[in-house]
N, C-alpha and C positions, 0 to 999 in steps of 0.2 A: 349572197356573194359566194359561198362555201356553195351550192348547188352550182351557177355559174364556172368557178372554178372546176369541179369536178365534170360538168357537160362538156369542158375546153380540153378536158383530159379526154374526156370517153371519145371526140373527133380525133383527137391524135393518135390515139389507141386503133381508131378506125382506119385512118389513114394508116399505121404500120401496117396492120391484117394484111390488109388488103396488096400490099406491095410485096407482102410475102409470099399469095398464093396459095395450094393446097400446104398445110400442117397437120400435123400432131400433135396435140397438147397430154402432155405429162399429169395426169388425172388422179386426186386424193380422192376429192369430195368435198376439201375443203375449202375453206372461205374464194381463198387466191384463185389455185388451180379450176375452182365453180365457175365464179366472175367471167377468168378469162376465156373458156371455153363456149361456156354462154352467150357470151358478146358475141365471140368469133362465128359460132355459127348462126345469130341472128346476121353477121356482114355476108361469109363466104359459103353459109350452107353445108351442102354437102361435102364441100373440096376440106373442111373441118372433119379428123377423126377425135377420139380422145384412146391414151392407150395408161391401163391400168397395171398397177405392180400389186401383186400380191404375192405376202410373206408373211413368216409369225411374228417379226417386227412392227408389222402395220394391224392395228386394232380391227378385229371381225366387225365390228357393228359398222365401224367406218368404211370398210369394203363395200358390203350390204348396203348401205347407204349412198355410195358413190352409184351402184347399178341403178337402184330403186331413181334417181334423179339423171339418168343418158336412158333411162329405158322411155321415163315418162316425156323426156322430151325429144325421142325418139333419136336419140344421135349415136353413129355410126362409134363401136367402140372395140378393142383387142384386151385382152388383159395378157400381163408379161408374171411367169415367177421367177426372179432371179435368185440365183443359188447363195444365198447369202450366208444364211447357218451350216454351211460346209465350208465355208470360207476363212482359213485361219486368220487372215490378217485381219478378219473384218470380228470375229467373235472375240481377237485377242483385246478388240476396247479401248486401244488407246485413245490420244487425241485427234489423230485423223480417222477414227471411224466414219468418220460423216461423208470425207471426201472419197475412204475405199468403197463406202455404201453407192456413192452416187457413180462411181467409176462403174460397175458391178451394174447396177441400174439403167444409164443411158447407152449402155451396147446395149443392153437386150431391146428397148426404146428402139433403138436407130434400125436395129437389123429389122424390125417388123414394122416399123415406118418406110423403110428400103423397100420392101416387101409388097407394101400396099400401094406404094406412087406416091404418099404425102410426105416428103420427105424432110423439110423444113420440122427441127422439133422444137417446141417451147414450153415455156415449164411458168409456173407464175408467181416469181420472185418480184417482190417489191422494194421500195427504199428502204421500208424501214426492217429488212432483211439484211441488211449490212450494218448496223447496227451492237448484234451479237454476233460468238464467233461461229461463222458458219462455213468450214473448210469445204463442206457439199458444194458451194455455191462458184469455188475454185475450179473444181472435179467438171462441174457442168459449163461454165466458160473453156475449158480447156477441150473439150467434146466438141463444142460449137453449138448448145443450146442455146436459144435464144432467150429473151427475157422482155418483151415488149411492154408490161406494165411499168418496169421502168425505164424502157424508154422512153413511155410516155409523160411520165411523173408522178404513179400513182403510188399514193402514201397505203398504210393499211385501214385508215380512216378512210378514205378517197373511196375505196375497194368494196369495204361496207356499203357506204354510202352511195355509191355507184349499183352495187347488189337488192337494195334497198329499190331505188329508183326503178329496176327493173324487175322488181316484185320473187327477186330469188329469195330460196328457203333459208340461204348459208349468211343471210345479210349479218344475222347478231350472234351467228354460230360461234363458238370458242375454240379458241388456236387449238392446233392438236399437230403433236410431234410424236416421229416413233418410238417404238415401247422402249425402245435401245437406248432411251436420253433419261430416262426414269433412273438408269443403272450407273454408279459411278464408275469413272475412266478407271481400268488397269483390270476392273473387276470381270475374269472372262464371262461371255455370255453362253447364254441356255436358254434352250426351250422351255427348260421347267421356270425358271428366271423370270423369263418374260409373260407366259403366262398365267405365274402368280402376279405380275401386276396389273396384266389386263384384269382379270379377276377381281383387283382392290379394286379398280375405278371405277370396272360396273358396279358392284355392290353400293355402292357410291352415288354412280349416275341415277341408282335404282330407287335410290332413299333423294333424287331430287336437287343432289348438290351438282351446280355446273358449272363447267373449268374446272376439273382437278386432277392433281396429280399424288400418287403413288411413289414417292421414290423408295427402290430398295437399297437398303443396306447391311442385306447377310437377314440374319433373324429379327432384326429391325424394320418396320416399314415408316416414314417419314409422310405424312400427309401434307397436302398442299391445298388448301380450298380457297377462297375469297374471305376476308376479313370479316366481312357481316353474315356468314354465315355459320360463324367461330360460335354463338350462341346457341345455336338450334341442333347442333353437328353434336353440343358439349351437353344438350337436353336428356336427362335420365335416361331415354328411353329406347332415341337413336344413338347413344352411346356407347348404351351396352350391345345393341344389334352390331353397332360397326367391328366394337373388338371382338365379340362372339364371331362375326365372319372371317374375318381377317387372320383370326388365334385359325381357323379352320381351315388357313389355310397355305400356312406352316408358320405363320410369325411367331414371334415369342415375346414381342414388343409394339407398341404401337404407337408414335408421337405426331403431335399435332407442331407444325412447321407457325409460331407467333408470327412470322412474317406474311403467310398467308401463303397466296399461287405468286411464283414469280416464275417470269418465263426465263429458260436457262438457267436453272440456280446450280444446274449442277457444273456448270462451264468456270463454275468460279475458283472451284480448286485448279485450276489451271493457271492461275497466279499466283501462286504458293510457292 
């Protein structure tokens, strides 16, 4: 029934494409933004670009990884760098960082969609993206980006599961948010900031733990990994590897998060 359901989605999904015409899809690499572009150019081909943001907000290996999968399946692509880290309002961190990010982001989008004929952008926002608070998702309806996964009704299970069927890489891939969400609100940001926490979660990724997160807190860093891997993470051996990296690279503290990875944990001081 769940494969059914999801088939009755990916038609509807088909039919919006397709009514939209030439697009541009707003391209991570991940899960969503994969799905949707993938599909899109299995319906409309070439009249499909994908156009890429890069910034030291967005994880290098995740860039790298966006190319390595539009090179192999040969699909037409732009990459955009938006000036973000010059940006006062947007380094000063508050709560609407999300939404001045994406304000910042879908000009530079449109003007090189403008640019190339595909003028139609979409980005690939799900249901269960309204869920947490996501002021970005304001930013991007107020632009006039589109959102076709939900208007078809695709859950982030759906997405998977849809991914899966179509033999994508990103099908059991783990969420991934900018480095910019790792940091609490009010706290300005930085380049050195941010790349101490790319830093923690390779180290990380490198030792095998997947989903996780780094949040910083000054000379604190707060770990986030999956519950069941609370064991092997807390193993003499990768223990001491992790804080010997970590102390290397400026912390001065190291805690492990009992609750495990939660996504948005840091949105929570927000109701304080």
């Amino acid at each position: 029934m769940k494969n059914n359901d999801v088939s009755g989605k990916m038609d509807a999904l088909k039919s919006i494409i397709q009514s939209l015409g030439p697009m541009s899809v707003a391209f991570s690499g991940g899960v969503d933004s994969t799905f949707l572009l993938a599909f899109a150019h299995e319906i409309i081909g070439e009249k499909v670009q994908a156009i890429i943001a890069r910034s030291p907000v967005f994880p290098k290996d995740e860039d790298d990884a966006a190319h390595v999968f539009l090179k192999k399946k040969g699909i037409c692509y732009h990459v955009v760098e938006p000036e973000l880290m010059t940006n006062d309002e947007f380094i000063r961190n508050d709560k609407n960082r999300c939404y001045v990010c994406k304000k910042i982001l879908f000009k530079e989008i449109f003007q090189t969609a403008l640019k190339t004929g595909k003028n139609v952008v979409v980005h690939g926002v799900n249901i269960d993206d309204f869920k947490d608070y996501r002021p970005g998702l304001k930013a991007a309806d107020e632009m006039g980006v589109l959102s076709p996964l939900v208007d078809a009704g695709f859950t982030k299970q759906d997405i998977r599961d849809a991914s899966r069927m179509m033999g994508l890489p990103t099908a059991d891939k783990p969420s991934m948010a900018c480095l910019a969400s790792r940091i609490p609100y009010g706290d300005v940001l930085s380049l050195e900031m941010l790349g101490r926490v790319e830093r923690s979660e390779a180290l990380l990724t490198k030792l095998g733990f997947i989903g996780v997160r780094a949040r910083h807190h000054g000379v604190l860093v707060r770990l986030e990994i999956p519950g069941k891997d609370f064991g092997r993470l807390l193993g003499e051996d990768i223990r001491k590897t992790v804080v010997s990296g970590l102390k290397e690279l400026g912390y001065l503290h190291i805690a492990l998060d009992l609750e495990g990875y939660t996504q948005g944990s840091m949105n929570r001081m927000l109701s304080l």
